[in-house]
C-alpha positions in Angstrom: 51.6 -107.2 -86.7 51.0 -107.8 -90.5 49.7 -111.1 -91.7 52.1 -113.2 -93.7 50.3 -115.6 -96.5 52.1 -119.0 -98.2 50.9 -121.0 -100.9 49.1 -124.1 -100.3 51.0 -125.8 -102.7 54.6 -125.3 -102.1 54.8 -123.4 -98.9 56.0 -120.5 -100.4 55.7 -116.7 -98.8 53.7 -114.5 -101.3 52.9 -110.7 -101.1 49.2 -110.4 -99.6 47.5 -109.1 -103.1 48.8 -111.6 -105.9 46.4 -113.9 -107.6 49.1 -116.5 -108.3 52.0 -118.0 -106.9 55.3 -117.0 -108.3 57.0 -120.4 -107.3 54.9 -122.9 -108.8 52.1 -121.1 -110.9 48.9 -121.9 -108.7 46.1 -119.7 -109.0 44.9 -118.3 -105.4 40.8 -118.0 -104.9 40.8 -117.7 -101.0 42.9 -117.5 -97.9 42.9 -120.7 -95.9 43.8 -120.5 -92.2 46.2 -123.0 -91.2 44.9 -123.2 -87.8 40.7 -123.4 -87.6 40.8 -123.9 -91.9 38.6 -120.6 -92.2 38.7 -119.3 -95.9 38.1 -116.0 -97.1 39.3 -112.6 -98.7 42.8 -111.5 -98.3 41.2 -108.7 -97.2 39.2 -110.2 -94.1 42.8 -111.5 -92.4 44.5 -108.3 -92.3 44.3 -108.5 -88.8 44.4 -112.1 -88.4 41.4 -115.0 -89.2 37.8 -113.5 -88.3 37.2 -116.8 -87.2 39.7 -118.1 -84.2 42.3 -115.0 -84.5 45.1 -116.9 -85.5 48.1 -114.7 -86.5 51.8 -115.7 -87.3 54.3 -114.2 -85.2 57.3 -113.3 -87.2 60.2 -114.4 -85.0 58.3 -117.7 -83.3 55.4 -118.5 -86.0 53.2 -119.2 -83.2 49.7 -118.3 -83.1 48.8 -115.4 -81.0 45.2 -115.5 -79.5 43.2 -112.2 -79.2 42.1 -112.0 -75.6 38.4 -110.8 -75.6 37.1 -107.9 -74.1 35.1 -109.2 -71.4 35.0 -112.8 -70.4 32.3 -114.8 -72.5 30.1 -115.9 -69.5 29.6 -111.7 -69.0 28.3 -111.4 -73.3 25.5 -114.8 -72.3 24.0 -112.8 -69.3 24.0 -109.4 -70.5 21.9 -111.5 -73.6 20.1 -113.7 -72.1 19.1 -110.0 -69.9 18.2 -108.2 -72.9 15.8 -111.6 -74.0 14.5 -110.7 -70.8 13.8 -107.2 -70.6 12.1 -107.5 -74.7 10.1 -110.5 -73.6 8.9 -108.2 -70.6 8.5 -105.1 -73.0 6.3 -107.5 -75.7 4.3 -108.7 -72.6 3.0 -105.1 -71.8 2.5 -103.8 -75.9 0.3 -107.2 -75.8 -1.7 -106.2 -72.5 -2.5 -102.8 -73.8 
């Protein structure tokens, strides 16, 4: 699904690359998302926001959530494993 952008001003669809809005005038320095307020380059929301994966839906205009890979308590134990296998690792270099 393609990201749709509106101006902050008027509410106003614009194409994704224009630096100003052809409704009311505004110049555009950064995509806001409406939902978690994340700005940043048009670029970076192609795929939705980097930061909560917020995406408009054409027909609903709903946000769609990105499920993750694996579920997040799997990412803390596979880290806090790799802390542990380092830690172990700097142990021995020190002993030698």
């Amino acid at each position: 699904m393609k990201a749709r952008y509106f101006c902050d001003f008027c509410g106003e669809e614009v194409p994704a690359n224009t630096i100003r809005c052809p409704k009311c005038g505004k110049i555009f320095t950064a995509v806001k998302c409406p939902e978690c307020g994340y700005m940043g380059r048009a670029e970076d929301f192609n795929s939705g926001c980097p930061s909560c994966s917020y995406l408009m839906d054409k027909d609903k205009f709903k946000p769609v959530k990105k499920s993750p890979f694996f579920k997040p308590w799997i990412y803390r134990v596979a880290l806090f494993a790799l802390a542990a296998v380092l830690l172990f690792l700097l142990f021995l270099f020190i002993k030698m």
